[in-house]
N, C-alpha and C positions, 0 to 999 in steps of 0.2 A: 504494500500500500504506500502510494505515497505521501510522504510527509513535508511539505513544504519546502522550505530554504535549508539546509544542512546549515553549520558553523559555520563551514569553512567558504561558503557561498557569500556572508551577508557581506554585501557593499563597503565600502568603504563613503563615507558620508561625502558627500558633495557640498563643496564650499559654495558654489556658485546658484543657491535658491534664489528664490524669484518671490517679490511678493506679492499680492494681489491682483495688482496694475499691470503684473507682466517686467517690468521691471528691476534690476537688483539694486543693492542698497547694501556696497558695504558695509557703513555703520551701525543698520538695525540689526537689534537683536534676533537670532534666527535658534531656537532654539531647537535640542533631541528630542521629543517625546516619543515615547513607549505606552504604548495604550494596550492592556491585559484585558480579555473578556474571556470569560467562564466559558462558553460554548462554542462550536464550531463557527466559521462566516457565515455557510452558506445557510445557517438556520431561518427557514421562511419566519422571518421575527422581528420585531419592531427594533429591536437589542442589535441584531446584527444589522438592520439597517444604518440604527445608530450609529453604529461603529463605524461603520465603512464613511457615511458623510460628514463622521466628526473629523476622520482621518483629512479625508481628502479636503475638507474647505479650510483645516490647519496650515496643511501644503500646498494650500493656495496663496497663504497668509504668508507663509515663506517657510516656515518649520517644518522640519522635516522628521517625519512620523513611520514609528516600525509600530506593527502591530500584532500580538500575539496572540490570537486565539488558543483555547483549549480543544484537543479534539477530543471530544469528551461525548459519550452518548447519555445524553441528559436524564432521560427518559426509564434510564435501564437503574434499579435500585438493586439488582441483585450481587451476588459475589461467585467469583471475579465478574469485573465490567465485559461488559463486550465490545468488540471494538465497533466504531462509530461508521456508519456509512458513507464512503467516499462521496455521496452526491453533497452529504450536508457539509464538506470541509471548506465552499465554495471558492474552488480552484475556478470558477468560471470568472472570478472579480478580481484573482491575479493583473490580469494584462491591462484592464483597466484603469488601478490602483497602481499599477507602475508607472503611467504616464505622469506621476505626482510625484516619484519617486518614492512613496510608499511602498516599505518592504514590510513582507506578511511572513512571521517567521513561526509554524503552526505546533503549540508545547502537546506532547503527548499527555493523556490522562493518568493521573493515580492507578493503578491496577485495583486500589482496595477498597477506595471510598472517594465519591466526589468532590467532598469539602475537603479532605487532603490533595485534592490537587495545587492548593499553592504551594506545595515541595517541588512539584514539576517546574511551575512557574518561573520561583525562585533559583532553580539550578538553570537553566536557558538563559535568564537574566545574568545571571553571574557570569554566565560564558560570552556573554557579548561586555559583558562591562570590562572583559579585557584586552577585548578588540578595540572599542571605543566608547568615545565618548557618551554620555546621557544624561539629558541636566531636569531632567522630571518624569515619571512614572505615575500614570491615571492607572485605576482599576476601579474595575463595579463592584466586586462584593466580596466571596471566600478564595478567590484566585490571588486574593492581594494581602493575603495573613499572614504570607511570612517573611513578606518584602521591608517593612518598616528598620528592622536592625542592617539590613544587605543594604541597605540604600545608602543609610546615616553614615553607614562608616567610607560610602565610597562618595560621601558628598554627593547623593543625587535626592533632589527634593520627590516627596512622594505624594500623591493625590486619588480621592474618588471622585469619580462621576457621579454620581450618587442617584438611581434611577428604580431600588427597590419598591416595591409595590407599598408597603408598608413596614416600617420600621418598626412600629407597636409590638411586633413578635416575639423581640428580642426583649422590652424589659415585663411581658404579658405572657408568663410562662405557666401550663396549666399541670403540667405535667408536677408529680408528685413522687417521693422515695426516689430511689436511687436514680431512675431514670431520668428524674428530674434533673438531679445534681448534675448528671452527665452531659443534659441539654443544656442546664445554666453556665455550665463550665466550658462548653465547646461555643458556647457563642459570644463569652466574655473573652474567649481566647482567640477565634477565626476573625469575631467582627467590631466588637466594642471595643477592645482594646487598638489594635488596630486603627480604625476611624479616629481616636482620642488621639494619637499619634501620628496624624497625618498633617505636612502640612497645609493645605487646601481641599475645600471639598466643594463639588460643583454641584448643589442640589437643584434638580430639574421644574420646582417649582417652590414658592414662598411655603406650602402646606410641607413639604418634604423636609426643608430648612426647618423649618421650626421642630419637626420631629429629631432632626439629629442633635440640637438645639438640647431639648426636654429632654429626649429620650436617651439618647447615647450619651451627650455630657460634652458634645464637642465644644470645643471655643468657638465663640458666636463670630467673631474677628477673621475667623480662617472658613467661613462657608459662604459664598457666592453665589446666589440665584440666575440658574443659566438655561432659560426656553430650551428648548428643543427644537428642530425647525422640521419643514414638510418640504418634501422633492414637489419643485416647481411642475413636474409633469403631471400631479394631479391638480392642480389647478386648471390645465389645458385639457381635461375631461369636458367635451361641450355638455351643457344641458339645456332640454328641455320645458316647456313648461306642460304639464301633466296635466289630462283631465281628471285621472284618479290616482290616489295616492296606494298603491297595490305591492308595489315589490320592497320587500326590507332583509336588512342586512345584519349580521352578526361576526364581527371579526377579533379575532383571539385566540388565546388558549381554550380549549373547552375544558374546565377546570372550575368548582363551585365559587373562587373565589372571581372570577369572572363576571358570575352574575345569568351564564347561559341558562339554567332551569327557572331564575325570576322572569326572563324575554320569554320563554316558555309558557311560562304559568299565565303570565301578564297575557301573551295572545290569544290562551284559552279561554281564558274570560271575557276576551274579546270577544271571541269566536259567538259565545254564549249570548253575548247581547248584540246578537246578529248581525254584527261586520265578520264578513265570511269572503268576502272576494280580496285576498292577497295570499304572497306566499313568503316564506321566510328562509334565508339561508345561511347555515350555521358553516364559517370560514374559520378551520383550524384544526392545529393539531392537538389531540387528548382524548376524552373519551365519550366517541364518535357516538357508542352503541349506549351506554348512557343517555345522551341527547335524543336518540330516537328514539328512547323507551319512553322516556318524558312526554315527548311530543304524542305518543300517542296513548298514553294515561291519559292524556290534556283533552282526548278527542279533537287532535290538529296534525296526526299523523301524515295525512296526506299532503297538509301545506307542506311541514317541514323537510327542508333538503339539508343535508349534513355533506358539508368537503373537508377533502384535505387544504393542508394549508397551502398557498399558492405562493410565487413569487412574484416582485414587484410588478411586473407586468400583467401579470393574474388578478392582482389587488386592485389596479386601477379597473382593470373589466369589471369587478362585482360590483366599484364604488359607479362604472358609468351604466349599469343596470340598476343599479337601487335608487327607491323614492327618499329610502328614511332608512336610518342605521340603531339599531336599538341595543346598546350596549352596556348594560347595568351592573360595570364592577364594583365589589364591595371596597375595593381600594386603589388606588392608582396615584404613582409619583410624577406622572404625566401626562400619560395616555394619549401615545404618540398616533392611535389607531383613532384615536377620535379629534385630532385635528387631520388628520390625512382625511378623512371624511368629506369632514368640514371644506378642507382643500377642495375636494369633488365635488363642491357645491351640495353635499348632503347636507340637513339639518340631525341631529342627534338626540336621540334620546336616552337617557341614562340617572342614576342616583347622584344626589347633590351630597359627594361625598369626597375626601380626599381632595386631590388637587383639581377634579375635574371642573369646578368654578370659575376656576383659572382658563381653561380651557375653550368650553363652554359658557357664552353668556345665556342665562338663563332664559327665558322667553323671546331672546332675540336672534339666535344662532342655533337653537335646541329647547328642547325642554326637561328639566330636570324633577325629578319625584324626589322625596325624603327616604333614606335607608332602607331598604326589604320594607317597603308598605306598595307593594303588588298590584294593590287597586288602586293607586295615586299615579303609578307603572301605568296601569292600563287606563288611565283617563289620559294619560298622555300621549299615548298613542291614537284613542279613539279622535284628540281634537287635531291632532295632524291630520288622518283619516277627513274627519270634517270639512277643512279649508283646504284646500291644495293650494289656492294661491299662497296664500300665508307661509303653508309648507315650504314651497318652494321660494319666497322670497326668505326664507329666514336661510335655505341653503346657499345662496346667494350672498346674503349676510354673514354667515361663517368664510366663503372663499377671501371675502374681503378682509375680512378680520386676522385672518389664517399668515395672507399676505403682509400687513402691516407688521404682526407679532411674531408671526413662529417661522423664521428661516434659518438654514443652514450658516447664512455669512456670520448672523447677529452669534449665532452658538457658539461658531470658531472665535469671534471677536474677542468674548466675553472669557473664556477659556484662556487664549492667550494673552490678552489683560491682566488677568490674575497669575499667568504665570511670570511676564513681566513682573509684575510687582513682586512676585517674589524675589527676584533676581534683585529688585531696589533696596529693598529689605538688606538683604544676604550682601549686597555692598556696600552699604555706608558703613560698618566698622572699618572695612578697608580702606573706604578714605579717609576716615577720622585718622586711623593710623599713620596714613602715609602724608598726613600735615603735620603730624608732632615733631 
């Protein structure tokens, strides 16, 4: 199988970046980052999309960006792991990623357990830090737990992206006796500690900052609120204006905390107060057959279509057949599937929960119900159903919105801003020094 870049492959760093304008600029700061994600590229996921447009609009910025994925099969909890499927390593965003000089250097997984894969991590890191240079290290979650000591001592600043669904998990532990101990203990030690020791964190929304804030302990001074931005191509989705509002969307993990069984339950009710003409399609990867058991408890068997998950190309086709996207996760640090939506000119429907506020304006862009209350769910959807025009001017209102707030440039901006600063930080002892 193959595995990416070998050692003895990776580049040697190119002095000659270019910043934004096309242009170089001796003078500017042009910094290394290493950007760590827990799971394969090519995972059809909002995650590895991320990664890929954080990468490349960095190196548009002029910094020059390796990036390490895990090949990691997410999915598989059993022992030994199995190895992951070459289609998910996404060797197809190689050649692309290279025109950025974006090198993809892919760390093998733990053989024993997932959340030990930052030993992998950390040993591939160490093998390039003595090749060359890297002056900061982002990671999202347990892939980056054992970088904090390997970093310090080699003077390279370290950082999250900070994009977990919810943080509450960590200090909202149910679990009791020993097993308890052993979850409280593995996550003061993968993640809490860790984060407390970072120097920067990029929380994907004001709701998520405040979690790491409260919940983890972070220094409020070292976490940065940084959007997320949406591929201009869903924007360029034409639409329609609709005589009925019929087709709707569900895109994610199929997973409870998603919210897939309340978009369920929510249409059967629908269904019951005799809106019966539309169909619903459940986009993703997890469990499938779950979903269609639901749907047809619900007496809406026949609406429901269940796929796998698609890629980005895939994604824009469901977002330019749907009327309305109805995705009611119980938690989200962004919910990058629902401004892409929005991007598509869809209006949204979902729970006024977590960062989704941010996301979504409420009555103007989507509509939003309160927590797991199903029939506030489903009056939401019936007043969509009602007006189309409305529908469809409020998806219109999202593109717009979408546009102004959530882009790729603004992401890389704000990212490397903070890493500048750290760099200003980190030198003014040096000058002070070299005046005395």
């Amino acid at each position: 199988m193959r595995r990416g870049v070998e050692m003895s492959e990776v580049p040697a760093q190119d002095s000659s970046l270019q910043n934004g304008s096309g242009k170089s600029e001796e003078n500017s700061y042009r910094p290394t980052i290493a950007i760590t994600y827990p799971f394969p590229l090519g995972e059809a996921s909002g995650g590895s999309r991320m990664t890929r447009e954080i990468a490349r609009h960095l190196a548009k910025l002029g910094a020059h960006v390796i990036i390490l994925p895990v090949s990691t099969n997410a999915l598989d909890r059993g022992f030994p792991r199995s190895e992951v499927d070459e289609k998910r390593l996404g060797f197809e965003f190689d050649r692309d990623l290279a025109k950025f000089s974006i090198d993809i250097i892919r760390v093998p997984q733990n053989r024993l357990y997932m959340q030990l894969d930052g030993f992998s991590v950390r040993k591939v890191l160490r093998n390039i830090l003595k090749q060359r240079k890297i002056d900061v290290v982002l990671s999202y979650y347990h892939e980056g737990a054992f970088l904090p000591s390997l970093l310090a001592s080699q003077n390279v600043k370290f950082g999250y992206i900070s994009t977990w669904m919810t943080y509450e998990r960590l200090a909202k532990n149910g679990r009791r006796g020993f097993r308890g101990l052993v979850s409280n203990w593995r996550n003061q030690r993968l993640l809490i500690n860790p984060h407390q020791r970072a120097d920067i964190l990029f929380a994907t929304s004001h709701h998520t900052r405040g979690q790491l804030i409260d919940i983890i302990g972070v220094n409020e001074q070292r976490v940065n609120v940084c959007y997320l931005g949406v591929d201009p191509a869903f924007t360029e989705i034409r639409r329609h204006r609709p005589k009925e509002i019929t087709n709707f969307v569900f895109v994610g993990r199929i997973i409870p905390t998603k919210g897939f069984a309340d978009a369920i339950e929510a249409l059967g009710r629908l269904a019951k107060r005799g809106f019966k003409n539309w169909t619903f399609r459940i986009v993703g990867e997890g469990r499938a057959e779950w979903a269609r058991q639901a749907a047809s408890e619900n007496g809406i068997g026949s609406k429901v279509t269940v796929c796998n998950a698609v890629d980005d190309q895939g994604l824009r086709r469901e977002f330019e057949q749907a009327h309305l996207a109805i995705m009611p996760s119980y938690n989200e640090a962004f919910g990058l599937a629902f401004a892409e939506a929005q991007a598509a000119g869809i209006p949204v429907i979902a729970y006024e929960t977590g960062s989704v506020p941010e996301v979504i304006e409420n009555n103007v862009t989507g509509w939003l119900a309160p927590l797991q209350q199903v029939d506030q769910l489903t009056d939401c959807i019936e007043k969509a159903i009602q007006d189309p025009e409305t529908t469809y001017q409020a998806g219109l209102a999202g593109r717009e919105r979408v546009k102004r707030m959530f882009t790729w440039e603004k992401t890389a901006q704000t990212i490397l801003a903070g890493i500048q600063n750290l760099k200003v930080v980190a030198d003014k002892p040096k000058k002070i020094q070299g005046r005395d």
